[in-house]
Structure formats: structure tokens, C-alpha cells
C-alpha positions in Angstrom: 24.9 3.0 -116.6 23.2 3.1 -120.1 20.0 4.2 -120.0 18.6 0.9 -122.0 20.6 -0.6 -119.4 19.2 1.1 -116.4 15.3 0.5 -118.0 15.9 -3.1 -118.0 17.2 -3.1 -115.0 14.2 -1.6 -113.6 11.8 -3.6 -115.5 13.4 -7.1 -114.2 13.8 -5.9 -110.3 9.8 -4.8 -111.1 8.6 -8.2 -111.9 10.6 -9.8 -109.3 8.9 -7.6 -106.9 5.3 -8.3 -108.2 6.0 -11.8 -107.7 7.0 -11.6 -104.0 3.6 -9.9 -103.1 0.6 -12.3 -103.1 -2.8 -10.7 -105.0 -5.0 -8.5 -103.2 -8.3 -10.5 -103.0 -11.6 -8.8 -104.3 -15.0 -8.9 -103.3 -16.9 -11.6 -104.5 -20.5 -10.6 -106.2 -23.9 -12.7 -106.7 -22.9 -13.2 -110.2 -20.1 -14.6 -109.1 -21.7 -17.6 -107.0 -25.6 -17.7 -108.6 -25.9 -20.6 -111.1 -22.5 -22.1 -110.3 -20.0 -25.0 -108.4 -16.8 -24.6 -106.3 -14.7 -27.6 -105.6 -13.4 -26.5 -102.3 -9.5 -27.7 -101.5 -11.0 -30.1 -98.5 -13.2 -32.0 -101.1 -16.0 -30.5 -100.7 -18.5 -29.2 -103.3 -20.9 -26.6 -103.2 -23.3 -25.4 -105.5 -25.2 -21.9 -105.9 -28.4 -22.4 -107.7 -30.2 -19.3 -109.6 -33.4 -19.9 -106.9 -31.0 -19.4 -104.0 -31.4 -23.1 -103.4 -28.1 -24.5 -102.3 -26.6 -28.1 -102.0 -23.4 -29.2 -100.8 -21.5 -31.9 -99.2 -21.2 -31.4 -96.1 -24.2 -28.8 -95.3 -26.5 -30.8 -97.8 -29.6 -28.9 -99.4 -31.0 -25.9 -98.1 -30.7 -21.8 -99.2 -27.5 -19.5 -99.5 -27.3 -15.5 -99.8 -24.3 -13.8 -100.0 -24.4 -9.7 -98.3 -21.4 -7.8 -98.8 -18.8 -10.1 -98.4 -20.5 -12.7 -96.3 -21.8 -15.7 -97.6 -24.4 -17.7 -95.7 -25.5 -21.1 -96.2 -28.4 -23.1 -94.4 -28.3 -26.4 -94.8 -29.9 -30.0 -93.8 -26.9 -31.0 -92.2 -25.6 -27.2 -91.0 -25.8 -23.6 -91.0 -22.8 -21.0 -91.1 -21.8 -18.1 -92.3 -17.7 -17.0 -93.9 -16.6 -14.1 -95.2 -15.7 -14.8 -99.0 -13.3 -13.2 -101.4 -11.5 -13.9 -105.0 -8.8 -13.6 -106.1 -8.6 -14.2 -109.7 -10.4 -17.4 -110.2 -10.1 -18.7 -107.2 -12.4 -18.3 -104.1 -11.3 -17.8 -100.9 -13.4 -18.2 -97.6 -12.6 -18.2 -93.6 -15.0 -18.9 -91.0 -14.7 -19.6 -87.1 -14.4 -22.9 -85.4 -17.9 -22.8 -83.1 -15.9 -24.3 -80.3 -12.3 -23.1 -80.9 -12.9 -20.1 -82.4 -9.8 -20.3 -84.5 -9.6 -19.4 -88.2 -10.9 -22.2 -90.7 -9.7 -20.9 -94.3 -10.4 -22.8 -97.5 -10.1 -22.0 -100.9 -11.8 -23.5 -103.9 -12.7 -22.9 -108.2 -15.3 -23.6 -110.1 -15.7 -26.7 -111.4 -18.4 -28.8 -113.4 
């Protein structure tokens, strides 16, 4: 084998391998959320204001913070807290079912 050949061959079995591995999801930082809106995959919307005021549609108004890599919200119509991660431009959260316990994922982007 050439060595062009064997180069290309290396650079094509390279990005088929970077395609079969999904993005390693980052931490998410107060810059990230303050000021803005995620359209979450379920419909809902959420928005982070500057204040630390939050509203969204299911919790309704009340305040968020985010340590480390949880995000809490308190809210009119419910309180909870997820751990929240990015991944480009795209949010990921997972929280626990209070009764089931199981793993609730969702994953949202900003939006206007």
C-alpha cells in the first residue's frame, strides 16, 4: 500500500469512527442559561431571566440557580431540581420521577 493510499485510508476509517461515538456533553455555566429561553423537546419553555427570576410552562414563575451542574427551579406550579449538561448547542437535563424514581431526560435549544 502507497503511502497517499494508506493516509486516506486512515483519514476515512477516522471520520467514520468519530461519527459512531456520540459528543461528550459539557458542563453548562450561568452564562449559559442567565438572560435566555430553551424550547424543551416535550413543549415546554423555560426562561432564565438576568434577576434569577424564572418562568416556564409547566413550573410557572418563581426563581432558578444553577450550582455545579444542577439546575434548580422554584416555581408556582412546582419545585425540582436536574442535573444539566450541553452538548454543543443543545441542552440536556435528567431528573427523577418523585414517585417512580426512574430517569426523566429531556433535551432542549434556545429559542426566541
Amino acid at each position: 500500500m502507497s503511502r497517499k493510499s494508506f493516509i486516506v485510508a486512515v483519514a476515512v476509517c477516522g471520520a467514520a469512527l468519530a461519527q459512531s461515538f456520540p459528543a461528550v456533553a459539557g458542563a453548562v455555566t450561568d452564562a449559559d442559561l442567565r438572560g435566555k429561553k430553551i424550547c424543551w423537546n416535550n413543549g415546554a419553555t423555560s426562561s432564565y431571566s438576568k434577576d434569577g427570576s424564572f418562568d416556564g410552562t409547566f413550573a410557572g414563575h418563581g426563581t432558578w440557580s444553577l450550582v455545579s451542574d444542577q439546575l434548580e427551579v422554584h416555581g408556582d406550579h412546582g419545585s425540582g431540581a436536574s442535573t444539566i449538561t450541553k452538548d454543543g448547542d443543545t441542552f440536556h437535563t435528567v431528573r427523577r420521577a418523585s414517585k417512580s424514581g426512574t430517569a426523566i431526560e429531556f433535551w432542549g435549544k434556545y429559542c426566541n
